[in-house]
N, C-alpha and C positions, 0 to 999 in steps of 0.2 A: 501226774501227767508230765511226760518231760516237755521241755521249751525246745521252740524249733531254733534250728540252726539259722542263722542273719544268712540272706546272701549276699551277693554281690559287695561295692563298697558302703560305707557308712555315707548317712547325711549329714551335710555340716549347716551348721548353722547360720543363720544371715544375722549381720553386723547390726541389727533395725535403726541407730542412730546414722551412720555410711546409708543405707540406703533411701533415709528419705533424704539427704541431701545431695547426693547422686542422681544421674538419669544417664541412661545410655542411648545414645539416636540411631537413627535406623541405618547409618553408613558404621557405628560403631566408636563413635567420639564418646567422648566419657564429658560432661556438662555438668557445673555446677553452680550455685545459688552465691550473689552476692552478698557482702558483711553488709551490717549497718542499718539492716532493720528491726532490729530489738526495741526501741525503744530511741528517744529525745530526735524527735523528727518533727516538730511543731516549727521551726525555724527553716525548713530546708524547702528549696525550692520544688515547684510541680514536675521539673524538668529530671530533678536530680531524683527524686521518689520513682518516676516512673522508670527513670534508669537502672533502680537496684530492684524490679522485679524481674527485670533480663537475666538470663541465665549465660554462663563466661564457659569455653572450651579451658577444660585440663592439660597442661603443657607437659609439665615435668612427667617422664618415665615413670621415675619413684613413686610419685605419689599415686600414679594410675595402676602399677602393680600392686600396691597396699588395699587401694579398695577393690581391687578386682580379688586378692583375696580375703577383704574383711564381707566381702558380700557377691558369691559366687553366683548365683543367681540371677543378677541384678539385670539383665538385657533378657535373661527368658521371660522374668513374670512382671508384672506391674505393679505397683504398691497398690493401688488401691483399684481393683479391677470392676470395669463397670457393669454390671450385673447384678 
C-alpha cells in the first residue's frame, strides 16, 4: 500500500529543557526563572528564598529570538495543561 503524501509544513519540535524554563504572559513578554535554587540554600535568608521564586522579564533581543525558535509553541500550549 503506498504512503500518503505529508501535507502542508512539517512539525518541529519543542526545545523541552527552553520550555520548562520559559513562560510567555498574556501581553507576550517572554519570563524567566531565577538562578540559585539548586541547591546550598540552608544559610540564606527567608527574604532572599522567596525572592528567587519570582520569575524576571527577558531583555535581550537575542536571547528571546533563540527560544522563540528553540520552542515554537511555547504561548499557544502549556506545559503542563490542567486536565
Amino acid at each position: 500500500m503506498p504512503r500518503k503524501a505529508p501535507k502542508g509544513k512539517y512539525k518541529l519540535k519543542t526545545h523541552r529543557a527552553t520550555a520548562k524554563r520559559f513562560k510567555v504572559t498574556g501581553s507576550g513578554k517572554l519570563m524567566r526563572t531565577k538562578i540559585g535554587k539548586g541547591h546550598l540554600r540552608r544559610n540564606t535568608s527567608k527574604r532572599v528564598k522567596a525572592q528567587l521564586s519570582e520569575m524576571q522579564e527577558v531583555k535581550g533581543r537575542s536571547i528571546v529570538k533563540r527560544v522563540k525558535r528553540l520552542a515554537p509553541y511555547l504561548r499557544r500550549y502549556k506545559l503542563n495543561p490542567s486536565s
